[in-house]
VEXBA-876150 format. One record per residue (C-alpha): residue number from 0; residue in one letter; chain; x, y, z. Coordinates in steps of 0.25 Angstrom, whole numbers, plus 5000, padded with zeros to 4 digits. Example, Ala and Ser with C-alpha at 12.3 -4.5 7.8 and 13.67 -1.06 7.14 Angstrom:
REM residues 2
0_a_A_5049_4982_5031
1_s_A_5055_4996_5029
REM end
This chain:
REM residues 568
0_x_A_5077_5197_4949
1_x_A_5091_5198_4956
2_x_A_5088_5184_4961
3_x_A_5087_5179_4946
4_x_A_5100_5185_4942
5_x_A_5107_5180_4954
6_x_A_5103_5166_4949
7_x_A_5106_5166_4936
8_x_A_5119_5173_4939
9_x_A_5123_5159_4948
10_x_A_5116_5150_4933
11_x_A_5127_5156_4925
12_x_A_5139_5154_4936
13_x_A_5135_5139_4938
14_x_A_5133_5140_4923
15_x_A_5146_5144_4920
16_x_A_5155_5136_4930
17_x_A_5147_5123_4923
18_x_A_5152_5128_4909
19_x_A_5167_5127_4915
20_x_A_5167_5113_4920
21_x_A_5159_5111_4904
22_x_A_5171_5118_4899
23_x_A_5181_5106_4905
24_x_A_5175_5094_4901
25_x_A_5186_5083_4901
26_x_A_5193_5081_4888
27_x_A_5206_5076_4892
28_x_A_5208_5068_4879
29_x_A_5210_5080_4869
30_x_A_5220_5088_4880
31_x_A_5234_5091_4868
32_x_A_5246_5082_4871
33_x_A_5250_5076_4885
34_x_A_5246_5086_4897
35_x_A_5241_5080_4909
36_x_A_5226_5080_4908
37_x_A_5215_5074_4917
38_x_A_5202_5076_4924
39_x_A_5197_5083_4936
40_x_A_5185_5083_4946
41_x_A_5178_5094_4947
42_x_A_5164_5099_4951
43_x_A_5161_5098_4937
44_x_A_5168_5084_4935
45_x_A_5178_5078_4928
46_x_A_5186_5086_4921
47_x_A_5199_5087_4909
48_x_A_5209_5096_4914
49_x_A_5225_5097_4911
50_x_A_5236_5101_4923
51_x_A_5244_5113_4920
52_x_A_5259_5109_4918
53_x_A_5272_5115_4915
54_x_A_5279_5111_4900
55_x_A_5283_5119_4888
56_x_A_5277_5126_4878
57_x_A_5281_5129_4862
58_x_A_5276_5137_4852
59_x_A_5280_5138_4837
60_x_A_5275_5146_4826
61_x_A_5272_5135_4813
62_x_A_5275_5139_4798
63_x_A_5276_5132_4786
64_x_A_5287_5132_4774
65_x_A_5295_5129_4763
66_x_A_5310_5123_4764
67_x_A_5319_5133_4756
68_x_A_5335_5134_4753
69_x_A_5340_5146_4766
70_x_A_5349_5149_4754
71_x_A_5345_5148_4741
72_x_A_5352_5159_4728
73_x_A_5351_5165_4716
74_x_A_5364_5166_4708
75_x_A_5364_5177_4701
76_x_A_5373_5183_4689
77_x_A_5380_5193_4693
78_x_A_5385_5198_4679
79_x_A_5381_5196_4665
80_x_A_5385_5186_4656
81_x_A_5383_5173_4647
82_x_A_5382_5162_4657
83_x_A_5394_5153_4653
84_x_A_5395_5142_4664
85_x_A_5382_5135_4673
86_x_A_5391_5129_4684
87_x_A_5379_5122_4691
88_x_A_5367_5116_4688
89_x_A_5354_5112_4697
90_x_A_5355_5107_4710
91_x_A_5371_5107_4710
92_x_A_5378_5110_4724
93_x_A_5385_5123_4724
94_x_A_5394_5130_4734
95_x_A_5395_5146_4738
96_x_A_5403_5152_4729
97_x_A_5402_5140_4717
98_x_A_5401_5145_4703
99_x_A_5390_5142_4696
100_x_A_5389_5149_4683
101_x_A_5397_5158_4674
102_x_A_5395_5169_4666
103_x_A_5403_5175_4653
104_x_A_5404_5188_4648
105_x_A_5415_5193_4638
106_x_A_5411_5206_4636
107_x_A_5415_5210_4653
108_x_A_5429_5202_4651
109_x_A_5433_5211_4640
110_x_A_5428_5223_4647
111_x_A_5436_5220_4658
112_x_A_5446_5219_4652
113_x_A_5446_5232_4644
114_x_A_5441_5241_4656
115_x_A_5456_5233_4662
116_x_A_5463_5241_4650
117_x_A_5457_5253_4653
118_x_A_5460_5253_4668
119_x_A_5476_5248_4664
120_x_A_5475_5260_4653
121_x_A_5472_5270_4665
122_x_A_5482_5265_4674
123_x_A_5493_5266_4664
124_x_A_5487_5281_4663
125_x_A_5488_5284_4677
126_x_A_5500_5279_4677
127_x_A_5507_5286_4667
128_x_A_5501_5299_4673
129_x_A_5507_5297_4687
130_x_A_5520_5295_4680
131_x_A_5518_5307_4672
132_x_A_5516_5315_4684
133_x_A_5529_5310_4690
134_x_A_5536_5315_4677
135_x_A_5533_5330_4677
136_x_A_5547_5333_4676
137_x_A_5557_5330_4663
138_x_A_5571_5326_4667
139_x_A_5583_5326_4659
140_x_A_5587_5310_4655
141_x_A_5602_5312_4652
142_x_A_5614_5322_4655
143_x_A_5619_5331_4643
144_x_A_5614_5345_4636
145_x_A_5600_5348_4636
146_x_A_5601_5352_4621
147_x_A_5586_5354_4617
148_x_A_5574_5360_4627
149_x_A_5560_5361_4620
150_x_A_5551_5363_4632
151_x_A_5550_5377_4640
152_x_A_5541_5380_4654
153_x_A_5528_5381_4650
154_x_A_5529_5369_4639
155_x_A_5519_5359_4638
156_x_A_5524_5346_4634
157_x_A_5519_5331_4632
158_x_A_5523_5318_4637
159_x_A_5535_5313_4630
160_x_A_5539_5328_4622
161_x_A_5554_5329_4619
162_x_A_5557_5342_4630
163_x_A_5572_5343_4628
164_x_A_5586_5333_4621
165_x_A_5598_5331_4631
166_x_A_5609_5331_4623
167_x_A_5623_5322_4629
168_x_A_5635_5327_4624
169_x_A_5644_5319_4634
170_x_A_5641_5306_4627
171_x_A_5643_5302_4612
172_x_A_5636_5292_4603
173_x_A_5642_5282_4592
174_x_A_5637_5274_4584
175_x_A_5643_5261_4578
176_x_A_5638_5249_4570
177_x_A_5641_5234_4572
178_x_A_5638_5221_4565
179_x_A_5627_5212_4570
180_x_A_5635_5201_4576
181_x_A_5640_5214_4586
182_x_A_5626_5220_4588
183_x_A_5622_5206_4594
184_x_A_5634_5209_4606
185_x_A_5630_5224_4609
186_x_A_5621_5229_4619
187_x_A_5616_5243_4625
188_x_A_5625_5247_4635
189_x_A_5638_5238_4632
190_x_A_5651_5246_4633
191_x_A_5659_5251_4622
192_x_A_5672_5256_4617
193_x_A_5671_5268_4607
194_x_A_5685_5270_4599
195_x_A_5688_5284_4595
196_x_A_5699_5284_4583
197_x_A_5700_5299_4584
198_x_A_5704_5298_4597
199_x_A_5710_5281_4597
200_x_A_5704_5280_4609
201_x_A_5690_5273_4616
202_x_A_5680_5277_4624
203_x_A_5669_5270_4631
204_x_A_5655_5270_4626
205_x_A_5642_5262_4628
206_x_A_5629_5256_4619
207_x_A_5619_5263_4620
208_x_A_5611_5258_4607
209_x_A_5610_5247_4597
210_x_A_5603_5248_4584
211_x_A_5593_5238_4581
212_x_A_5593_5239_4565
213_x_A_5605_5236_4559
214_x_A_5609_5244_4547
215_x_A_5619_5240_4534
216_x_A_5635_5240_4535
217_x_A_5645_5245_4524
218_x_A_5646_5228_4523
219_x_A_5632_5226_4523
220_x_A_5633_5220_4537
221_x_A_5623_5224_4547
222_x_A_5627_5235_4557
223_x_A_5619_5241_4570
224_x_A_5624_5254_4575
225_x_A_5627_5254_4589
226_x_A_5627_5268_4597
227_x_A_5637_5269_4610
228_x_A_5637_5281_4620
229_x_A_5651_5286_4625
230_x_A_5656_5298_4633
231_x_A_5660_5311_4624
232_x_A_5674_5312_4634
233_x_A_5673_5328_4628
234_x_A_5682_5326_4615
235_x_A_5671_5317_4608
236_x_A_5664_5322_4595
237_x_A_5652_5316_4588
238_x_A_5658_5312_4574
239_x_A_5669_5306_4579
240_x_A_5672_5292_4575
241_x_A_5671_5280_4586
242_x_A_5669_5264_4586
243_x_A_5664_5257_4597
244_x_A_5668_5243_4603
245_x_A_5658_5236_4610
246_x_A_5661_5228_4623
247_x_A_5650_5216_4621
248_x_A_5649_5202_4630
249_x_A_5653_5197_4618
250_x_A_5665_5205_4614
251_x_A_5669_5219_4609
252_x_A_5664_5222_4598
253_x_A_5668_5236_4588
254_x_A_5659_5241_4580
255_x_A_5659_5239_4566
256_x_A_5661_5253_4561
257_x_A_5664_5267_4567
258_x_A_5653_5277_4570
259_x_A_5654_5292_4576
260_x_A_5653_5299_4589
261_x_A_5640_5307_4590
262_x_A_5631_5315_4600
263_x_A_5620_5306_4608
264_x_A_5607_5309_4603
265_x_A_5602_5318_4614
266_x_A_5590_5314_4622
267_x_A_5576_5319_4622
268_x_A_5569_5324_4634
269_x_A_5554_5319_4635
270_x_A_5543_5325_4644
271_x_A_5538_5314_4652
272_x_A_5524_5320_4655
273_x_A_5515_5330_4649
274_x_A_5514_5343_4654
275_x_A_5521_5358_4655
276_x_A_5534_5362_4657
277_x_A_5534_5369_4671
278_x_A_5552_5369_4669
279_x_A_5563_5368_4663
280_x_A_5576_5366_4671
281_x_A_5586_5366_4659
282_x_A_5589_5375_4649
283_x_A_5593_5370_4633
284_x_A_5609_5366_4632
285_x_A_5609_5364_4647
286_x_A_5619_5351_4652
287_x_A_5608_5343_4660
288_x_A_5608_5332_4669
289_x_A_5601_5316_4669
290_x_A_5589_5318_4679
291_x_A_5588_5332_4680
292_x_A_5574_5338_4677
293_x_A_5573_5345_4664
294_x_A_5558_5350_4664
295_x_A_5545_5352_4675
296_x_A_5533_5348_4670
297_x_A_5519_5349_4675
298_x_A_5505_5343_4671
299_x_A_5493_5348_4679
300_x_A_5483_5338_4674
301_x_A_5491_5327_4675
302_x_A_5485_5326_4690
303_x_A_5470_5326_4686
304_x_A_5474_5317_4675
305_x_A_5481_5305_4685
306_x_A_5466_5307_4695
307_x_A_5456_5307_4682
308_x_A_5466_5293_4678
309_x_A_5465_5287_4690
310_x_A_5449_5289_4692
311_x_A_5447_5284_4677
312_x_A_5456_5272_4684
313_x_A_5448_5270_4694
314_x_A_5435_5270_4686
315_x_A_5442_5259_4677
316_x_A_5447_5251_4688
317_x_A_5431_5249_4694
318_x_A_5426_5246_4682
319_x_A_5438_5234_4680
320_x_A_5433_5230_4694
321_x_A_5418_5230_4689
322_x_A_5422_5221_4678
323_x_A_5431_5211_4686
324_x_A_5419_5211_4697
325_x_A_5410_5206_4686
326_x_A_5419_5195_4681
327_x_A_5416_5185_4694
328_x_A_5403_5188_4692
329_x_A_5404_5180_4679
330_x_A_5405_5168_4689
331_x_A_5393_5164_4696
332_x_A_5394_5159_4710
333_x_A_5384_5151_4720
334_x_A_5381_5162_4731
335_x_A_5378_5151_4741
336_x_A_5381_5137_4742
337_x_A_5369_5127_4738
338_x_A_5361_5120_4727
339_x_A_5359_5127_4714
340_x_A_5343_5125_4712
341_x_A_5344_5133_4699
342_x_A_5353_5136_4688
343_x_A_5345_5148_4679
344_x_A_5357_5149_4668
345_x_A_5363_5141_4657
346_x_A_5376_5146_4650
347_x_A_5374_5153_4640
348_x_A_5364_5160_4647
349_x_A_5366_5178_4647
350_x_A_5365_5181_4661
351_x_A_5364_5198_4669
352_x_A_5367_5202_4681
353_x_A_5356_5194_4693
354_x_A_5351_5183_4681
355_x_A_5351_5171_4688
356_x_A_5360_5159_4685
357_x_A_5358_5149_4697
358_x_A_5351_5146_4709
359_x_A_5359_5140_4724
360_x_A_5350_5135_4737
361_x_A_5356_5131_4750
362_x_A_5350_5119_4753
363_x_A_5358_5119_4764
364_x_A_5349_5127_4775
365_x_A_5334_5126_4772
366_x_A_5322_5136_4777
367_x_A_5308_5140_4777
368_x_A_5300_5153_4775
369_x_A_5289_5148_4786
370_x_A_5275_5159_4787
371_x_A_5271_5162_4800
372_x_A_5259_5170_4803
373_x_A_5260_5184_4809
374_x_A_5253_5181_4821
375_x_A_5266_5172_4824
376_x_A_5277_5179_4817
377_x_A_5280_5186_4831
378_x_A_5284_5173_4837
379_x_A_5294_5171_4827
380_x_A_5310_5174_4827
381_x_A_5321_5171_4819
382_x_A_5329_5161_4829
383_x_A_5317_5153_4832
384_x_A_5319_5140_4831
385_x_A_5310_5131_4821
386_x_A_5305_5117_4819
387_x_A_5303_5114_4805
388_x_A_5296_5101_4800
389_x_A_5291_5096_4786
390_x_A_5283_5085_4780
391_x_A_5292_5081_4770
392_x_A_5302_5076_4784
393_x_A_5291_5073_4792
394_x_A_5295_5068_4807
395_x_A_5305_5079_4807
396_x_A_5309_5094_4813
397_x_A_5318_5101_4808
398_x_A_5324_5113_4815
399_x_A_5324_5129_4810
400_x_A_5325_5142_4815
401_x_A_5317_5156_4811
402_x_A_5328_5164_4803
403_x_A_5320_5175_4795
404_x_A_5305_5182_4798
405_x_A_5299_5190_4787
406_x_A_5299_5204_4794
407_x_A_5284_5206_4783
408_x_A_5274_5196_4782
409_x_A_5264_5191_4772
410_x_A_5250_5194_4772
411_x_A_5241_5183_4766
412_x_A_5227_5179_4768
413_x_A_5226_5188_4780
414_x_A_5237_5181_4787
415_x_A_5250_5189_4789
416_x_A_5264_5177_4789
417_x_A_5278_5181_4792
418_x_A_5287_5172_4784
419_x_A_5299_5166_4794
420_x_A_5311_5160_4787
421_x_A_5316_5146_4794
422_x_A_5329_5141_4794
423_x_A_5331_5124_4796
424_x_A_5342_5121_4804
425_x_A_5342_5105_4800
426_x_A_5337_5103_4786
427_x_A_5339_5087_4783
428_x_A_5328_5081_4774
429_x_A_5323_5097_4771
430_x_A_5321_5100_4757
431_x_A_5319_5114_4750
432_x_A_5303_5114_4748
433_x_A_5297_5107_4760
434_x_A_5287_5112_4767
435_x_A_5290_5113_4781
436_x_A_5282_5118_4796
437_x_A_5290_5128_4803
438_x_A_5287_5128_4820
439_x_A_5294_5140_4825
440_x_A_5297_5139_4841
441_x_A_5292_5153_4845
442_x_A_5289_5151_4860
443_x_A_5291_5140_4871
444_x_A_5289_5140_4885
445_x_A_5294_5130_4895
446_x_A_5289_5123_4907
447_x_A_5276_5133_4907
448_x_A_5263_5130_4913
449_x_A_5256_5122_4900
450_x_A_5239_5122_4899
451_x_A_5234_5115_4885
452_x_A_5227_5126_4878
453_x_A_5213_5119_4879
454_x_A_5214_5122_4896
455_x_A_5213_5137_4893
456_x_A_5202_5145_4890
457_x_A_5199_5161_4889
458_x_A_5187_5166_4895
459_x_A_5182_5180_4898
460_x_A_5195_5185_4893
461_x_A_5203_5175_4903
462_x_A_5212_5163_4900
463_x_A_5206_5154_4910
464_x_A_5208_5137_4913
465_x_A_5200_5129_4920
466_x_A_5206_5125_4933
467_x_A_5202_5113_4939
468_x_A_5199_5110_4953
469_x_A_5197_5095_4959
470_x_A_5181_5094_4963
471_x_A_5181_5108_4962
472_x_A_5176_5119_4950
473_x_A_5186_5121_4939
474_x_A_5189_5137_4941
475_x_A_5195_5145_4927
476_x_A_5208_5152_4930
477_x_A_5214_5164_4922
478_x_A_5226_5160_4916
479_x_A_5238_5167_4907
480_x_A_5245_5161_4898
481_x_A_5258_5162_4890
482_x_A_5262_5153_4877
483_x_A_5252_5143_4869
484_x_A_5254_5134_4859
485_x_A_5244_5125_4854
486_x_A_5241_5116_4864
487_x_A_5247_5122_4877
488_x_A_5247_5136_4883
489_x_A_5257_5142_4894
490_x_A_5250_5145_4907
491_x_A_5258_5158_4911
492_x_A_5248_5162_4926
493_x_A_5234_5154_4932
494_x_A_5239_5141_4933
495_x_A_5249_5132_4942
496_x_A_5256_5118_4936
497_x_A_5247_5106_4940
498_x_A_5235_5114_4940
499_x_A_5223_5107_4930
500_x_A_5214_5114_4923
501_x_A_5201_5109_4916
502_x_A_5201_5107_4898
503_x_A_5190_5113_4891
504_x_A_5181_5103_4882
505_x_A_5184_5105_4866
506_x_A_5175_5110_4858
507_x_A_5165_5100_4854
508_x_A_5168_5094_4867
509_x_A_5178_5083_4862
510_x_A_5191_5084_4854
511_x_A_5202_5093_4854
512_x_A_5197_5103_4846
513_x_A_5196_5118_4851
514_x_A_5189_5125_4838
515_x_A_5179_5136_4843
516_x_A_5189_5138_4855
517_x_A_5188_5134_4870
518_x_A_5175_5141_4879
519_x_A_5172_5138_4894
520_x_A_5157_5137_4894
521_x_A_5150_5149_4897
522_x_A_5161_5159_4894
523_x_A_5166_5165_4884
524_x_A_5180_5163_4878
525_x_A_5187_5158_4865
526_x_A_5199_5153_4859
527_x_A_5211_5151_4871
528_x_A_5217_5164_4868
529_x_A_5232_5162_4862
530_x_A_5244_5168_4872
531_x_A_5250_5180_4872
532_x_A_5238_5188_4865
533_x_A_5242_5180_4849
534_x_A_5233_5174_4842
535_x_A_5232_5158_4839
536_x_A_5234_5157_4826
537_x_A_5224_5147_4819
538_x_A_5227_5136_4810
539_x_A_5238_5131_4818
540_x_A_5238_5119_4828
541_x_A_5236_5125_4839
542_x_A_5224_5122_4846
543_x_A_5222_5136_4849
544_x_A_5213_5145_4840
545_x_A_5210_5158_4837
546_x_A_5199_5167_4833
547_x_A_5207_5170_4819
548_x_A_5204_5160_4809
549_x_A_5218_5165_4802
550_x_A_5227_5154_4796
551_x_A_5242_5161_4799
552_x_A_5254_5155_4791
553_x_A_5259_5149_4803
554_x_A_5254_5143_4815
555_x_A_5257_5144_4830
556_x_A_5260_5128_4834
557_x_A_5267_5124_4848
558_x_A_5269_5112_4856
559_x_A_5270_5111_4873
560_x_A_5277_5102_4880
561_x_A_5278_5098_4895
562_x_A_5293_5096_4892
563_x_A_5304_5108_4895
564_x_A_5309_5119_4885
565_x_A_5315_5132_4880
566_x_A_5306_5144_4882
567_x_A_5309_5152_4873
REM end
């Protein structure tokens, strides 16, 4: 019995080394692209096999997508109103900044202006009141005899109340008439000459008033009485009989008539401010002085009075600035420069606050919203750059970068996308609307060890190639890899430059396609197992296939090359 199983132990070892040779059957005519291929003699025969050579390696992660404006506004009202102007029309060229409508509204002019009235009202107020605050004190306007007192300490008294009358008995008054053709020489304030008969002799005097209304002569001529101020030398009485001369530009000039000395009406004393008498410095019949200070007064509210003024001020003056800062908002701008692709309001129209009156793309800088599937979305960074092609400009790339990734994705028919926002750096013959294929650069690698995909195989849970050997059994090696695409994969440990390895027949034995995966008789294995532990997506170009039969939004494409590049 242990002689049988010996033997059949030795079947399935000669067994298994036939199934490898099987495995390599010559099929240089489906090898991808131009990599050096060729046939070697082994025990088993002549076999397909592909030499190990350095190049480099890219790999993009593919989207689709819809051209859109990177800018593109609503303008919006930003007050009420009647539409009055549409500046703009469909498809028209505006600048940042350009109006494009205007609105009306008669009712916020008025009420500005009104709430401006109140606020001048308010300020006069306050001003008023600080000024009464300076006056807390009543002074005497003219020298002479303080003949009447009517205010004691303790007195309350109003703004403009008659306090007391200075009398002036150094100074006498007269009144004289004089004809029309006189009146239109004189002057308040011109000199004049008053003749005393009872003493033959003049003294000088001065205008101090002119009636306005004239009054009926003795002759029926028209008179106007003409009051002159002179100086009581001391033997002065008021009764006596006097005639002034007046000294004019055009002459002198005596009036028509005699008139009579007499007292100066004395002069009232007025309390400037409101409030009570804390003092009185002078007594009734006392000689007073010009300047000096007859009464102290005080006003305790007039304080809280000027602070509640100036805070109803300042309550007016931000609700004037609120109305002014409504009145641009009757002018509508453009927020960006552009093409206006809507105009949504007609004059006439009543519009509120957010309605919408236009609309303004920049057509100036185009983008797409691209999905790419979550398997991929790690691979992707804003910065990235992008090639973008369409059908509508077939033969040509346009350039892009990744500028914006969706931080949640969206979950349909069991596939999770990320959306990634793509800026086009060159844009000529682009349109909004076209549909355009995104490749995102996400990897490259330069001057690697290269293998086309279809030379590796998985095994026993082992990444093996054949090795071949001239007239001499091809031997699997374990290798490690790094980046893939979909034809090439980096060879990172197991194999030297120039070395060959044998290709696996496709499945079907013909052809060039893998579907089912790639076996080496008699062992078991699968799909070549994408790098780095992710998972190949399906649906893609790629050769490579998984066990998912997913369809992600975007597909992982690539290309090799033997030529130098970046790694990135």
């Amino acid at each position: 019995m242990r002689r049988l199983w010996v033997w059949v132990a030795a079947v399935v070892a000669v067994l298994a080394v036939a199934g490898l040779w099987l495995g390599w059957l010559p099929a240089p005519g489906w090898l991808p692209g131009p990599w050096p291929a060729g046939r070697t003699e082994t025990a088993g025969g002549r076999l397909a096999t592909v030499r190990v050579q350095r190049g480099d390696l890219s790999v993009t992660v593919t989207g689709t997508g819809t051209l859109e404006p990177a800018t593109a506004e609503d303008i919006m009202a930003e007050a009420a109103g009647t539409v009055g102007q549409i500046l703009v029309k469909k498809g028209d060229k505006v600048r940042a900044g350009q109006v494009v409508a205007r609105l009306e509204n008669e009712g916020q002019t008025l009420d500005l202006e009104a709430q401006k009235l109140n606020l001048e009202m308010r300020q006069q107020e306050l001003a008023d009141m600080e000024k009464d605050l300076t006056q807390m004190q009543v002074v005497i306007p003219q020298s002479g005899k303080l003949q009447e007192l009517r205010v004691g300490s303790g007195d309350q008294v109003n703004k403009g109340m008659m306090v007391a009358t200075i009398a002036d008995p150094a100074h006498l008054e007269l009144v004289a008439p004089v004809n029309v053709a006189q009146r239109q020489d004189l002057a308040v304030g011109q000199e004049a000459e008053v003749f005393l008969p009872d003493f033959l002799s003049s003294v000088s005097g001065r205008v101090t008033k002119i009636s306005g209304a004239p009054r009926g002569g003795e002759t029926g001529g028209a008179l106007y009485d003409v009051t002159v101020e002179l100086a009581n030398p001391g033997a002065l009485r008021p009764g006596m009989a006097a005639r002034p001369t007046f000294i004019t530009p055009a002459g002198r000039w005596q009036a028509v008539a005699e008139g009579q000395l007499a007292e100066k009406e004395p002069v009232e004393v007025k309390a400037p401010v409101a409030g009570e008498v804390r003092h009185v410095f002078f007594a009734q019949g006392d000689m007073v002085s010009a300047g000096a200070k007859l009464l102290d007064l005080a006003n305790d509210s007039l304080s809280s009075q000027i602070e509640s003024k100036k805070l109803q001020i300042r309550q007016a003056e931000i609700t004037v600035a609120a109305k002014e800062a409504d009145l641009p908002k009757m002018v509508i701008a453009s927020p960006i420069s552009g093409e206006v692709t809507e105009v949504a309001a007609a004059p006439g129209d009543e519009v509120r606050v957010g309605s919408p009156v236009a609309k303004v793309a920049d057509y100036t800088r185009l983008e797409a919203v691209v999905p790419v599937d979550e398997l991929d979305i790690a691979k992707v960074h804003p910065g990235q750059e992008v090639e973008v092609t369409t059908d509508a400009v077939p033969g040509r790339k346009f350039p892009g970068r990744v500028t914006e990734i969706a931080t949640e994705g969206t979950a349909q028919g069991g596939v999770t996308s990320f959306d990634v926002r793509v800026a086009l750096d060159s844009q000529e013959g682009l349109r909004p609307g076209m549909t355009i294929t995104a490749s995102i650069l996400v990897a490259t690698r330069t001057n690697v060890l290269l293998l086309p995909l279809e030379a590796v195989q998985e095994t026993r849970g082992q990444t093996v190639v054949m090795l071949a050997q001239d007239g001499g059994q091809p031997r699997p090696v374990p290798v490690k890899l790094g980046l893939a695409d979909v034809r090439f994969v980096e060879v990172l440990n197991g194999l030297e430059e120039g070395q060959e390895v044998l290709l696996p027949l496709p499945a079907g034995g013909t052809g060039n396609n893998f579907s089912g995966g790639f076996r080496i008789p008699g062992m078991p294995g699968g799909g070549f197992p994408s790098p780095q532990g992710s998972r190949s997506p399906a649906g893609g170009s790629s050769s490579q296939t998984s066990g998912s039969d997913r369809t992600p939004a975007a597909t992982q494409r690539s290309s090799g090359s033997q030529g130098g590049g970046d790694s990135r």
